[in-house]
C-alpha positions in Angstrom: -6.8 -5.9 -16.5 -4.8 -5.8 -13.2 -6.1 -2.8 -11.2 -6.4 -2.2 -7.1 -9.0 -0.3 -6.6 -10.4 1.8 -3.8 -12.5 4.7 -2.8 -12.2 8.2 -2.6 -11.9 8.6 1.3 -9.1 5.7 1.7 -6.9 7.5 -0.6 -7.4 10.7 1.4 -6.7 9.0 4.5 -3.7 7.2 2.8 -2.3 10.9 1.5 -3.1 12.2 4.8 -1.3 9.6 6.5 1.6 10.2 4.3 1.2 14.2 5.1 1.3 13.9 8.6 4.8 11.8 9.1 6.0 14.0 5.6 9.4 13.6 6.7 9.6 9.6 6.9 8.1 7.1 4.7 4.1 6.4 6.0 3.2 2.6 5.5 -0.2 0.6 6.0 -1.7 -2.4 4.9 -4.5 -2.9 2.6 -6.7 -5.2 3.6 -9.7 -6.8 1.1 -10.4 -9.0 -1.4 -8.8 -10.4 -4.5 -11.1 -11.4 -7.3 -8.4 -12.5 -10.6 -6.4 -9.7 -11.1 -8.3 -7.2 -9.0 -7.7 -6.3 -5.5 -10.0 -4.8 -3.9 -9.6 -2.8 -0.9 -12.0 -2.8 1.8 -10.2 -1.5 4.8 -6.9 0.7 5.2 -4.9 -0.7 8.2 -2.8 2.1 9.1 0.8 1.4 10.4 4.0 3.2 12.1 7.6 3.3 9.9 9.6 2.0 12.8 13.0 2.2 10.4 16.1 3.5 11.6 16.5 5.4 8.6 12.8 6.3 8.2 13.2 9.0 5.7 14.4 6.5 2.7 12.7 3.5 4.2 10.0 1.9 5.5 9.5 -0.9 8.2 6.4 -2.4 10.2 7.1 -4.0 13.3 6.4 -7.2 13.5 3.7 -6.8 16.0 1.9 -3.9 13.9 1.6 -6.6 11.0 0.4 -9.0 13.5 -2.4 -7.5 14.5 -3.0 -6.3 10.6 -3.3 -10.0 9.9 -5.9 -10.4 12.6 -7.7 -7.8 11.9 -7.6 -8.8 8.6 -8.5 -12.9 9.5 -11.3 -11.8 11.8 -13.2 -9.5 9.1 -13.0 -12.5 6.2 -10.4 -10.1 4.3 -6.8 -10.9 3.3 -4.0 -8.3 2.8 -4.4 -7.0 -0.8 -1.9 -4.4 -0.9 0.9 -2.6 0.9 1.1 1.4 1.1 4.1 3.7 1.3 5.2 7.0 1.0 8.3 8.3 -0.8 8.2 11.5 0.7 11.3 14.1 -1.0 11.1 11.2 -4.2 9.0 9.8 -7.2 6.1 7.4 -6.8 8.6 4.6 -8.1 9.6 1.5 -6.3 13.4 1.7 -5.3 15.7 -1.2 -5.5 15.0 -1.9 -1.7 11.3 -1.9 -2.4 11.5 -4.1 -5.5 13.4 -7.0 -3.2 10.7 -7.0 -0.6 8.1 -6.6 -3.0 9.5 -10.2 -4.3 9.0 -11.3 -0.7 5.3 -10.1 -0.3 3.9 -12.1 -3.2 1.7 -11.2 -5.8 0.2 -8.1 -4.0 0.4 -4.5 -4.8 2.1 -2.3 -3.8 0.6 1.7 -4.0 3.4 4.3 -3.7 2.3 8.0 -2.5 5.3 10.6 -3.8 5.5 13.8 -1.6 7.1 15.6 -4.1 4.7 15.4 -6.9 1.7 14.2 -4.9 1.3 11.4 -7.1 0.4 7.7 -6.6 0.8 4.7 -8.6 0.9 1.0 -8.0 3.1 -1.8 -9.0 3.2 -5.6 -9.0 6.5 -7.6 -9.3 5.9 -11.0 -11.7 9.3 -11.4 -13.6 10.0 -7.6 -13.7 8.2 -4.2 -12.0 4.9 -3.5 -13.8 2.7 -0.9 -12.9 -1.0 -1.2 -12.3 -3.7 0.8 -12.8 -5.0 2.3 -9.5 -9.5 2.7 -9.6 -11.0 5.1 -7.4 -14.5 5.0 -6.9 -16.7 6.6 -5.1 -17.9 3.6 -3.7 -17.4 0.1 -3.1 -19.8 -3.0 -3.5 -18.5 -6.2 -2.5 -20.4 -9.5 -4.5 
């Protein structure tokens, strides 16, 4: 089954992230480990929306996702998931996100809606499917 998972207190700090700049789109990275068709996240890189239209888009600047890949190399982890907010809109991925989702691989991406305080994850293969999204209270790492 193809899930991301991750615990309870990086989904608050992704929600509160997504609180705090309520009037743009948040980003982040997630960073972890893929195992088949989970990904597990082990660490939430948090990012700035550095957009000029920031309230219907989202952009990391280049060096932002520089040191995210890094961070990620030096802690054994690889990106496992991108995070944004849609912060007056549904947790769905818009036409803009669906073409860079088709740029970012097979990696998921979790999409926090402000106006129903929802998330929900997607993967694009052929088409948009959504994912399950686990949260534990924990994680172990094998």
């Amino acid at each position: 089954m193809k899930e991301i998972i991750l615990n309870q207190a990086q989904k608050d700090l992704l929600q509160e992230h997504a609180t705090k700049y309520a009037s743009s789109e948040s980003c982040a990275m997630l960073l972890g480990i893929q195992k088949k068709e989970q990904w597990h996240v082990k660490e939430i890189f948090l990012t700035q929306n550095v957009d000029g239209n920031p309230e219907v888009e989202f952009t990391i600047s280049p060096e932002e996702l520089l040191s995210g890949y890094r961070h990620a190399e030096e802690e054994n982890l690889e990106l496992v998931g991108i995070f944004h907010s849609h912060p007056k809109s549904n947790a769905l991925p818009s036409n803009t996100d669906q073409k860079f989702m088709g740029l970012n691989g097979d990696i998921p991406w979790i999409i926090f809606s402000g106006l129903t305080t929802d998330f929900k994850a997607f993967i694009l293969k052929d088409e948009v499917e959504e994912i399950k999204i686990r949260v534990m209270e924990r994680h172990f790492f094998q």
